[in-house]
C-alpha positions as CSV (number, residue, x, y, z in Angstrom):
1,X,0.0,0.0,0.0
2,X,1.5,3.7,-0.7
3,X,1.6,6.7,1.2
4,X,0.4,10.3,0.9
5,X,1.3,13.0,2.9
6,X,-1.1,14.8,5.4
7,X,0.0,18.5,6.5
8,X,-1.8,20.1,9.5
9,X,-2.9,23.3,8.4
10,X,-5.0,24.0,11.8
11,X,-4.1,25.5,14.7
12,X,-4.8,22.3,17.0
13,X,-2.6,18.8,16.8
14,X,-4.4,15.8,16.2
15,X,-3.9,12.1,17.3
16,X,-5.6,9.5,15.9
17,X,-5.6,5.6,15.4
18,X,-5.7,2.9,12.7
19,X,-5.2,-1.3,13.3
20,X,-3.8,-0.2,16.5
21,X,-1.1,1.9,15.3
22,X,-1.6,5.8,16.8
23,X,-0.8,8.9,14.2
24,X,0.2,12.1,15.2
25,X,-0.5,14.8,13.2
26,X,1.5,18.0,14.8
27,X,0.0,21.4,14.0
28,X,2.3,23.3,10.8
29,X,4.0,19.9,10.1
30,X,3.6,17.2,7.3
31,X,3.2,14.0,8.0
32,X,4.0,10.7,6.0
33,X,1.1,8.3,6.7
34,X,-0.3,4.7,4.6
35,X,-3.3,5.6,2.4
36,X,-5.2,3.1,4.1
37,X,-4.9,5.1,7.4
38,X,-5.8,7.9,5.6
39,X,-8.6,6.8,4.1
40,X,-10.1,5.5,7.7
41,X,-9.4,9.0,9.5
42,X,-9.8,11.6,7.2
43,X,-12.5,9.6,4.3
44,X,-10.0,10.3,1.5
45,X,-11.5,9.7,-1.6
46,X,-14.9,9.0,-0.1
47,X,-17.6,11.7,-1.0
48,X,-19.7,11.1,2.1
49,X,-17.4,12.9,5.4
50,X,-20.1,12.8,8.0
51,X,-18.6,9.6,9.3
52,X,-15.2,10.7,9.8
53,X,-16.1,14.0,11.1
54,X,-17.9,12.5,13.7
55,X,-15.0,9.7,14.4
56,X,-12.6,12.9,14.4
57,X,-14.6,14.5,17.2
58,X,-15.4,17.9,14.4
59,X,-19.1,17.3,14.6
60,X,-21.7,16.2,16.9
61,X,-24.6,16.9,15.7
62,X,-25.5,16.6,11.2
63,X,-26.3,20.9,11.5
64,X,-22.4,21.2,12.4
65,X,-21.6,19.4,9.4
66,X,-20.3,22.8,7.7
67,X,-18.2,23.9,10.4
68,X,-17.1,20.2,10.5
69,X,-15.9,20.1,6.6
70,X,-14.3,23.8,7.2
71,X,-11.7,21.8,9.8
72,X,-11.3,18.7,7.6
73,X,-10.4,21.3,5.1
74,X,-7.1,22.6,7.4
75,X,-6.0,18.8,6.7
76,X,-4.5,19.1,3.3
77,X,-3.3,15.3,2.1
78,X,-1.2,15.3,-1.1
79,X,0.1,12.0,-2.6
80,X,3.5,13.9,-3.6
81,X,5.9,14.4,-0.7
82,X,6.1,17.9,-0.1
83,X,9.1,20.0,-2.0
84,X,12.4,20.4,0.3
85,X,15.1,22.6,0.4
86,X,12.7,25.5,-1.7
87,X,15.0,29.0,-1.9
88,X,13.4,31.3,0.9
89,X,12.7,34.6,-0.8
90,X,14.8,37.6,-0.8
91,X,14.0,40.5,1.3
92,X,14.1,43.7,-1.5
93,X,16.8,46.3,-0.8
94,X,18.5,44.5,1.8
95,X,22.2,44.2,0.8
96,X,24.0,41.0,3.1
97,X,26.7,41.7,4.9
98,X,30.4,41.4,3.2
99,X,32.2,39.1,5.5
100,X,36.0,39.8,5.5
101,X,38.4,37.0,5.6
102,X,41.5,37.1,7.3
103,X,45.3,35.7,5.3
104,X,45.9,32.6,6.9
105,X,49.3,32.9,8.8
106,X,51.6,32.8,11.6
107,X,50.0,34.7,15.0
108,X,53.3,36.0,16.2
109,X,53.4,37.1,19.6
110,X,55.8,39.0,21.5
111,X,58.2,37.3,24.6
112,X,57.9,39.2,27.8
């Protein structure tokens, strides 16, 4: 079975369970979990959520099944590992600082 990856987009962690193996799913992080684990938390690739909101704990009751999907939504799951080691973006007109390097050599110090 493959793996996807699930990033945590809320501003809660999660933990949740699947064949008796837990997964944590830490809040701003990405996460490499088996589809089938996936599929039985989150009801990837299954149209009808209700279930899984309610295993999650996001709904109670069916009218809180839009505030419900607007959490599950925080959860973004992506069968491509995210990109690593992306540039960071410069900050315009800031210049970095030259650092000067010193000719390797002999420290001579006087004898007292």
């Amino acid at each position: 079975m493959s793996d996807v990856w699930v990033t945590n987009e809320s501003d809660k962690d999660l933990i949740a369970s699947y064949a008796y193996v837990e997964y944590k799913f830490p809040k701003g992080k990405t996460v490499q979990v088996p589809l089938g684990a996936v599929r039985h938390i989150f009801g990837y690739m299954d149209p009808n959520k209700e279930p899984y909101l309610a295993y999650l704990g996001f709904i109670r009751l069916h009218s809180e099944l839009e505030e419900g999907l607007k959490r599950l939504a925080k959860f973004k799951i992506s069968e491509q590992p995210p990109e690593q080691n992306r540039s960071l973006p410069s900050a315009v007109g800031v210049i970095p600082l030259r650092i000067e390097k010193s000719a390797g050599g002999k420290v001579n110090s006087k004898a007292a």
